[in-house]
N, C-alpha and C positions, 0 to 999 in steps of 0.2 A: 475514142479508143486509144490513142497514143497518150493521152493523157493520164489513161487510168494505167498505160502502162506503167507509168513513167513516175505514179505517184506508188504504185507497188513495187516498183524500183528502189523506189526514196525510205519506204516503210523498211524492206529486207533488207537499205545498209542501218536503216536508226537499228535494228532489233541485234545486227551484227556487231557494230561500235558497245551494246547496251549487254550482250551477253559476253563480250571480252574480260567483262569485269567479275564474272561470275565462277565462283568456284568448278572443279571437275564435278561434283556430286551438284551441283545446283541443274549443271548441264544435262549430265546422267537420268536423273531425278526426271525436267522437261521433257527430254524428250521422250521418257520412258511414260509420261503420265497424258502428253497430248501430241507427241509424235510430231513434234517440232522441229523442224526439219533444222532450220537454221543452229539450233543446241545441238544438234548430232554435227553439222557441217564444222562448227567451231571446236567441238571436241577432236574431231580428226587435225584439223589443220595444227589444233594446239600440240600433239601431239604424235607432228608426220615426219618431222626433221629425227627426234628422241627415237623413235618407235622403228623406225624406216633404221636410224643408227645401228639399232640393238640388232635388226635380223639380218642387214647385210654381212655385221660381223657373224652372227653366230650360224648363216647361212654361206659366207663365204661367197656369195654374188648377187651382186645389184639386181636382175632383173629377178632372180628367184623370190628375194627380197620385199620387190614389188607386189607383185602375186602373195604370199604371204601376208604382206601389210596390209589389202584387201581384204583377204579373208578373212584375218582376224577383225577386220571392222564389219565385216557381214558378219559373223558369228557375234560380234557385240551388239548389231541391230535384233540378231534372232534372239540372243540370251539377255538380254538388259528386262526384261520381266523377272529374272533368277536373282539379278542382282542387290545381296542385301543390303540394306538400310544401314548407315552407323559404320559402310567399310569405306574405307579410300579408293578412289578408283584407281589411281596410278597404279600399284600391285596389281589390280582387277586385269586392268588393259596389260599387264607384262605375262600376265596367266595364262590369259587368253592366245597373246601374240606368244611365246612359249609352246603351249599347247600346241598350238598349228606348227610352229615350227616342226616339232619333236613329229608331228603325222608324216609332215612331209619328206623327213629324213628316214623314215619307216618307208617309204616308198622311191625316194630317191637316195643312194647313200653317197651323195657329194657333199661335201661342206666341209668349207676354210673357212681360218679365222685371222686378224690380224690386232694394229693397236696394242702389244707387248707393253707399251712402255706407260699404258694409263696407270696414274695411281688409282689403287683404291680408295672408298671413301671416307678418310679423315675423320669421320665418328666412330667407324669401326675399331680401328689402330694405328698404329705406325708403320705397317707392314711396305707403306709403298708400293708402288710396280709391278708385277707380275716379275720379270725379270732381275728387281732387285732383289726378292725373294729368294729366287734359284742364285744370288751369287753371280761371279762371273764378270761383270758391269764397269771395271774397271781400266777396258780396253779403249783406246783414245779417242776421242769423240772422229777424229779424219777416220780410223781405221773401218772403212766403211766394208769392204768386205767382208773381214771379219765378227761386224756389226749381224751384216746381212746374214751370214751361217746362222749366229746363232740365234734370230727372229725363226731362221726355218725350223731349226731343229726344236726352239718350242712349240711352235706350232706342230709340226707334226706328235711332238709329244701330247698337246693339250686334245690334237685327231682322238687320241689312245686312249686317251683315258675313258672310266667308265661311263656312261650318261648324265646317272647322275650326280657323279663328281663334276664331269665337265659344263654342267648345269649350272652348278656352285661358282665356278672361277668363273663364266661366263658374265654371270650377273653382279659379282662383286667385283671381279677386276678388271675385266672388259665394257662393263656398262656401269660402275660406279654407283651402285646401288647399296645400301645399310643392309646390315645385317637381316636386323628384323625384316625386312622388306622383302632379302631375300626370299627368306623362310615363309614369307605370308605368300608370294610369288609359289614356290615349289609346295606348299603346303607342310613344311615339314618345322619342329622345331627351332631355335635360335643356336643353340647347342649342338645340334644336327648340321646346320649351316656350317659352324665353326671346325666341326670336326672334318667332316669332309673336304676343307679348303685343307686343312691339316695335313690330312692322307696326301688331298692332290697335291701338295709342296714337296711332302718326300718323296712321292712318288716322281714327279718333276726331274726335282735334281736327283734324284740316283738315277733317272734317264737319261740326263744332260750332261753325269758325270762319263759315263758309260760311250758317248760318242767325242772322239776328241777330233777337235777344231785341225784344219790344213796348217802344216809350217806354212 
């Protein structure tokens, strides 16, 4: 009896070493065809640190975050039949993990965000920062107070914004995700993406012009 345990031990780490190497869709794909547990198990892990990143920020707290990260992987056991052939899953799992977000803030309306200072992603443009965007940024790395105002005052600006603008900068500048990517994420054109980061920028800084900083 300890034996056979202990040799089905040895099997579920060879098959875990043996699907680390395996693409998201190869994963996807498994468990959705023989309900393999160990491909669903390695798909989450591979993407609990990334995933778990994306909702604490655009949830504004850790344990909400938690709960969310769950659901969206229960919702990717229940939906992974829907899921088509030929797509990536990374976007798939941001859709999802998004979706749920977006319910839960329909039912709860808390949520912060933080991370101002991530670039976005360097295939996009040069656009930089969320903050070097809005300008501003030229204040001396010691001046930490003055630092810290103006992380608030974006943030409560990026609060303001509409959904699905704040949708947009969420995923491009806060989680560092491509254009396209976004767009395959929110469903919406590449152009669509772009424009709306556009809006959110002006809208931004004529928000941030509009509050002035403490002497």
């Amino acid at each position: 009896m300890v034996y056979g345990t202990l040799e089905n031990d040895l099997n579920r780490a060879l098959d875990r070493t043996e699907l680390t190497s395996w693409t998201d869709e190869e994963l996807l794909s498994q468990y959705r065809s023989d309900t393999n547990r160990a491909a669903f198990e390695e798909l989450v892990r591979r993407y609990e640190k990334e995933l778990f990143g994306y909702l604490r920020r655009y949830l504004g707290d850790a344990e909400v975050a938690e709960d969310v990260f769950q659901q969206t992987f229960l919702q990717v056991h229940l939906k992974c039949g829907q899921f088509e052939e030929g797509r990536k899953v990374r976007p798939w799992l941001y859709t999802v993990a998004t979706n749920q977000a977006i319910d839960f803030q329909r039912r709860n309306r808390r949520h912060r965000m933080a991370s101002l200072d991530r670039k976005s992603n360097g295939e996009n443009n040069d656009e930089g920062s969320l903050l070097e965007s809005l300008g501003g940024t030229t204040a001396d790395p010691g001046d930490d107070v003055e630092i810290a105002e103006r992380h608030e005052q974006v943030r409560d600006a990026v609060d303001a914004l509409p959904e699905q603008t704040r949708q947009v900068v969420m995923l491009v500048y806060f989680q560092g995700l491509k254009y396209r990517e976004a767009a395959d994420i929110l469903g919406i054109p590449v152009g669509t993406v772009k424009s709306r980061l556009h809006a959110a920028i002006e809208k931004l800084t004529e928000t941030i012009q509009d509050v002035q900083l403490p002497e």
